[in-house]
Backbone as XML, in Angstrom:
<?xml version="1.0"?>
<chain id="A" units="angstrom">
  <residue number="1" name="UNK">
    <atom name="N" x="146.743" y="-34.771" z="-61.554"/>
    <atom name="CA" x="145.430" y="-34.166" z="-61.281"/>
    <atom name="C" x="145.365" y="-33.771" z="-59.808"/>
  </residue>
  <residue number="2" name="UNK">
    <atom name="N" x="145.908" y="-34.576" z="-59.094"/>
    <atom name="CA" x="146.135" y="-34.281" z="-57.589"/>
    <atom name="C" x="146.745" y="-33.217" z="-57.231"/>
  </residue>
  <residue number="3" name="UNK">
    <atom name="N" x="147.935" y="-32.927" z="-57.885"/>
    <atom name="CA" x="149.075" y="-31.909" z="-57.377"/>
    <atom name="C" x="148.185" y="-30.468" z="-57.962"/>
  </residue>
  <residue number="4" name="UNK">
    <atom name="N" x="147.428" y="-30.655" z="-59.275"/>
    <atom name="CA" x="147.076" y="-29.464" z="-59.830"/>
    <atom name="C" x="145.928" y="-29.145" z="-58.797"/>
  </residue>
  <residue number="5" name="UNK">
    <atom name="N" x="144.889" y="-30.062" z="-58.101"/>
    <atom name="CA" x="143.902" y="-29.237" z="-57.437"/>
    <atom name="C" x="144.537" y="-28.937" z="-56.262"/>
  </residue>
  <residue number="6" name="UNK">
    <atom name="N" x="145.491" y="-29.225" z="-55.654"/>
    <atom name="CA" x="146.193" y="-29.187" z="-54.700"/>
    <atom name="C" x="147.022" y="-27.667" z="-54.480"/>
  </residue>
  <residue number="7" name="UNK">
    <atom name="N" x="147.191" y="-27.617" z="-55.765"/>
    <atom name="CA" x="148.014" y="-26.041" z="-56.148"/>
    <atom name="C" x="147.043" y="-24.930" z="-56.133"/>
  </residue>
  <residue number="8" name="UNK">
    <atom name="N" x="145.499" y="-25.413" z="-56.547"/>
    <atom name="CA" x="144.675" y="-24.443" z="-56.713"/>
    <atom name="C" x="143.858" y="-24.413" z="-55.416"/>
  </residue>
  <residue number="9" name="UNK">
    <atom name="N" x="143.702" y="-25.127" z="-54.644"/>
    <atom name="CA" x="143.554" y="-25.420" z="-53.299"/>
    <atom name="C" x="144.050" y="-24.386" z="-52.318"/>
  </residue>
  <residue number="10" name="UNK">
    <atom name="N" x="145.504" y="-24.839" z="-52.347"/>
    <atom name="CA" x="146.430" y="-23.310" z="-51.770"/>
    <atom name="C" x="146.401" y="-22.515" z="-51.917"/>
  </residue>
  <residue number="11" name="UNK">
    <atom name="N" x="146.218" y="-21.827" z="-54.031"/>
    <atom name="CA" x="146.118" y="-20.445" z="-54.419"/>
    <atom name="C" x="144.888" y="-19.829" z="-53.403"/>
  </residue>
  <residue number="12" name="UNK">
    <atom name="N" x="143.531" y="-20.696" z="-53.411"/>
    <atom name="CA" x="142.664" y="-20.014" z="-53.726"/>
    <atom name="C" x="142.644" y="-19.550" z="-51.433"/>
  </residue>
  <residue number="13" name="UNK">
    <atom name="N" x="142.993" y="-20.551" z="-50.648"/>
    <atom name="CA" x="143.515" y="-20.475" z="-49.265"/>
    <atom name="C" x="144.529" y="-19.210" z="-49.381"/>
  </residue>
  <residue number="14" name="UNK">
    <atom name="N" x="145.736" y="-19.233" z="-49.802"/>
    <atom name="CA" x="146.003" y="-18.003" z="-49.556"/>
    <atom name="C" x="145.702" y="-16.593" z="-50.506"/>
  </residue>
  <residue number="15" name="UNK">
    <atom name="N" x="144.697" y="-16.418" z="-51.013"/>
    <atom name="CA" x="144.135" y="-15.310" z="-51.826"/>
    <atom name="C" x="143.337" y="-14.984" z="-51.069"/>
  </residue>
  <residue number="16" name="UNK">
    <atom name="N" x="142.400" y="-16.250" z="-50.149"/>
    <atom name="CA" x="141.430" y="-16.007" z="-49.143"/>
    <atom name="C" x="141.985" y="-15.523" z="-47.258"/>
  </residue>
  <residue number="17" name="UNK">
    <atom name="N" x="142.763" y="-16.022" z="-47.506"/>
    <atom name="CA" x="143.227" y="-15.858" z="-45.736"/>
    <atom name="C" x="144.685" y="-14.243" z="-46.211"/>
  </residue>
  <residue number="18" name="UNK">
    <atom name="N" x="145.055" y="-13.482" z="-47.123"/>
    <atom name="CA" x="145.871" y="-12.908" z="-47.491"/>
    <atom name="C" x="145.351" y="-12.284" z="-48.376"/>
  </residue>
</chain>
């Protein structure tokens, strides 16, 4: 559960900063 919000965490950081 960690790694998955963690992954979507990043997606949503670099969709936002990129």
């Amino acid at each position: 559960a960690k790694k998955a919000r963690d992954q979507v965490y990043i997606s949503t950081l670099r969709t936002d900063g990129a």
